[in-house]
N, C-alpha and C positions, 0 to 999 in steps of 0.2 A: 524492384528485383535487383540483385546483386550478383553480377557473374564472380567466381571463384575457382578456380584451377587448385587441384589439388593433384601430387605426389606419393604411391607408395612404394617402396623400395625395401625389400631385403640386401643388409649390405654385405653379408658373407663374412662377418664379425670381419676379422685382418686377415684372412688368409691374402697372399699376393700382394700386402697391400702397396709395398711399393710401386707394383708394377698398374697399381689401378689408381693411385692417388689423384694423379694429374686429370685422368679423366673423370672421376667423383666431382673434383673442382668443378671441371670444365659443364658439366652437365647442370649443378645446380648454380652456376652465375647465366647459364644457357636459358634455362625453364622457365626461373625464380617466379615456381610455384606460388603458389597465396600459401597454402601449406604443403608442407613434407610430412608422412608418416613412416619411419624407417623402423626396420626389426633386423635386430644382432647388430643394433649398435654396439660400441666398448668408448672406453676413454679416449681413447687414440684419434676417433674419429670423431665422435665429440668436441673434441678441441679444434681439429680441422672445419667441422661447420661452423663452429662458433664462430672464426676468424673469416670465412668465405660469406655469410648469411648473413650481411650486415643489414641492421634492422630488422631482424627477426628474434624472436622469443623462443625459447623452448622450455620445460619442463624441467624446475630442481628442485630434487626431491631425495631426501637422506634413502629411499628403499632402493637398493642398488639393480634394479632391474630397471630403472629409468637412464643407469651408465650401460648397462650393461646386456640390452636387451631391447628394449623398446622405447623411443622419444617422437616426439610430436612439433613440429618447428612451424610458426605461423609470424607471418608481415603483423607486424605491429601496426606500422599507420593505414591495417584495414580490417584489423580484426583485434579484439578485444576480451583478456584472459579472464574469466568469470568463476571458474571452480576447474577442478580435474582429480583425480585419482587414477586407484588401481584396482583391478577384479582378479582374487585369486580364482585361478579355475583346476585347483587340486590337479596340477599337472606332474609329469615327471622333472621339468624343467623347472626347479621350483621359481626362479624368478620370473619367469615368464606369466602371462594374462592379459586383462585387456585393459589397456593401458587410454584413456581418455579425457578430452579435454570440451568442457562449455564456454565457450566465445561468442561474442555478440559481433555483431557485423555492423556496419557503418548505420543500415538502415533500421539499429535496435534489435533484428531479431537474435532470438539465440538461437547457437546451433553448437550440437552435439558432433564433435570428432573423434571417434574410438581406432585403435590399432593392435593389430594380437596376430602372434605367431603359433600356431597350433602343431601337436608334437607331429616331428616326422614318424612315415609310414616304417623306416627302418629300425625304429628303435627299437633297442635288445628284447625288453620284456615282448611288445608286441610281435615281433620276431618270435618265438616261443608258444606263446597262446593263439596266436592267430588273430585276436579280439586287436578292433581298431580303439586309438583313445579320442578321435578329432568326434564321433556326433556325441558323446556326454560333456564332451569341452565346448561343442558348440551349442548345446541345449544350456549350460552353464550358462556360455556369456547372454543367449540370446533372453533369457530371464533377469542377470543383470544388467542389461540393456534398455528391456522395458521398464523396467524402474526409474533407471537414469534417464533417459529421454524424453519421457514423459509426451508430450506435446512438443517438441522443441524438432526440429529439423533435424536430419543426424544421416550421417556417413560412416560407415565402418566398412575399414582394410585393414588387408593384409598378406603375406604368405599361411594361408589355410591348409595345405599341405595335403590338398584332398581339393579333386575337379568338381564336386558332386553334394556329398552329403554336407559341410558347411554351410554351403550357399541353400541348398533346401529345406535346411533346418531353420536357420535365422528367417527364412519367408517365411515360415509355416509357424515358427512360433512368435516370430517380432514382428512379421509385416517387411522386409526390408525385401528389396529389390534390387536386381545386381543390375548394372548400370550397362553394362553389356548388352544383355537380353530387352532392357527398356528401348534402345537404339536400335535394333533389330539385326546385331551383328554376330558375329561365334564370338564367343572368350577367344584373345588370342592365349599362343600356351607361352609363358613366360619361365619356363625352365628345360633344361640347363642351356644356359650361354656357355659352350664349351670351350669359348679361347683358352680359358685358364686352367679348367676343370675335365676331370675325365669322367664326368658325372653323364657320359651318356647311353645310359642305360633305361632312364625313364622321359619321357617327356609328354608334359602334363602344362594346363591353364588352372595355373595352383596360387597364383596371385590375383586379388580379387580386390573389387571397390561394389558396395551396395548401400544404398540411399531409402529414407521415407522420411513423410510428414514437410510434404513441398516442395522438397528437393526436387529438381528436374536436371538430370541430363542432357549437356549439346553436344557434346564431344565426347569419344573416349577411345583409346587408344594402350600399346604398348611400344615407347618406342624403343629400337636397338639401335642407341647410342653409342657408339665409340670416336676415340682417334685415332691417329695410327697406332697400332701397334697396343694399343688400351681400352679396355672394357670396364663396365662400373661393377660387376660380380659376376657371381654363379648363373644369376637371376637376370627378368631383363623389368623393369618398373613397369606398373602399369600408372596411367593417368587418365584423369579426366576435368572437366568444364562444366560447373553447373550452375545453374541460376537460382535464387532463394532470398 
């Protein structure tokens, strides 16, 4: 077995970014996760991991939803790039979907790492109809999911942007388990960190890590990281420790 820490993190594209940079740094030379799975990356911040993440790999890819949306960052001398793509899930965000990577681990197996941000609840159209878009975006990925993973071990996070229907839907149609409820703990709620944001109108456990096929949970957590004076987003990351 192979313990693995993993990172997901909504980075809030650049809003603030000046005033969050230092701690973005400070956090992943902190963790240095096995992987990161981050959503509303942009270039900006791209470049700043690339230069902080030494010896890590990420994801380059001509479809600009891998700059500008969704990437994948894993330790090279412990895990091993095997395939990856992308799943449109006919969203309104059209770059967005579920962004995923096959790595082999020290001990040969392979494991399946996905990440996807699913539309927020305020978006204009749904605002208007009423009609949510996150359980046909999740009945989506969780069909290209089980294609993709086949037999292979697999983790998929993210900002799901919904406490409930995602995470019920990918168990009921993929088999996957949120890593929370396997621990026997609540979701913590991982939105809004309001230093920066005046986003405090909802507060929801809308960021999610769920596992099958070996995967086991030891840890899991969300921590609220800062410095003085600096927070890493909107959001606050979830993580977790699994064996496999």
């Amino acid at each position: 077995m192979q313990r693995i820490s993993l990172v997901s993190l909504n980075l809030w594209n650049t809003e603030h970014l000046e005033q969050r940079k230092e701690c973005l740094v400070s956090f992943l030379k902190t963790y240095r996760s096995d992987i990161f799975c981050f959503q509303e990356i942009r270039k900006e911040l791209r470049d700043l991991f690339d230069t902080t993440l030494e010896g890590y790999q990420r994801i380059e890819d001509p479809h600009m939803g891998w700059t500008r949306e969704s990437n994948i960052y894993f330790n090279r001398s412990l895990l091993t790039l095997l395939d990856y793509g992308r799943v449109d899930l006919a969203m309104p965000e059209t770059e967005r979907g579920v962004f995923w990577v096959r790595l082999k681990t020290l001990e040969g197996k392979n494991l399946v790492v996905a990440t996807m941000h699913l539309t927020h609840q305020l978006n204009a159209d749904e605002n208007r109809t009423g009609i949510p878009y996150r359980p046909a975006e999740a009945r989506k990925a969780a069909k290209a999911l089980l294609e993709i993973v086949k037999n292979d071990g697999a983790i998929v996070c993210g900002d799901f942007n919904d406490p409930v229907q995602p995470v019920r839907i990918l168990h009921e149609d993929a088999q996957f388990e949120d890593v929370f409820s396997l621990l026997k703990i609540p979701s913590p709620v991982t939105f809004p960190c309001v230093f920066l944001s005046d986003e405090d109108n909802t507060v929801e456990a809308i960021d999610k890590i769920m596992v099958k096929n070996g995967v086991r949970p030891l840890i899991a957590s969300s921590p609220h990281y800062h410095i003085p004076s600096q927070v890493l987003s909107d959001h606050y990351p979830v993580m977790t420790i699994v064996e496999y």
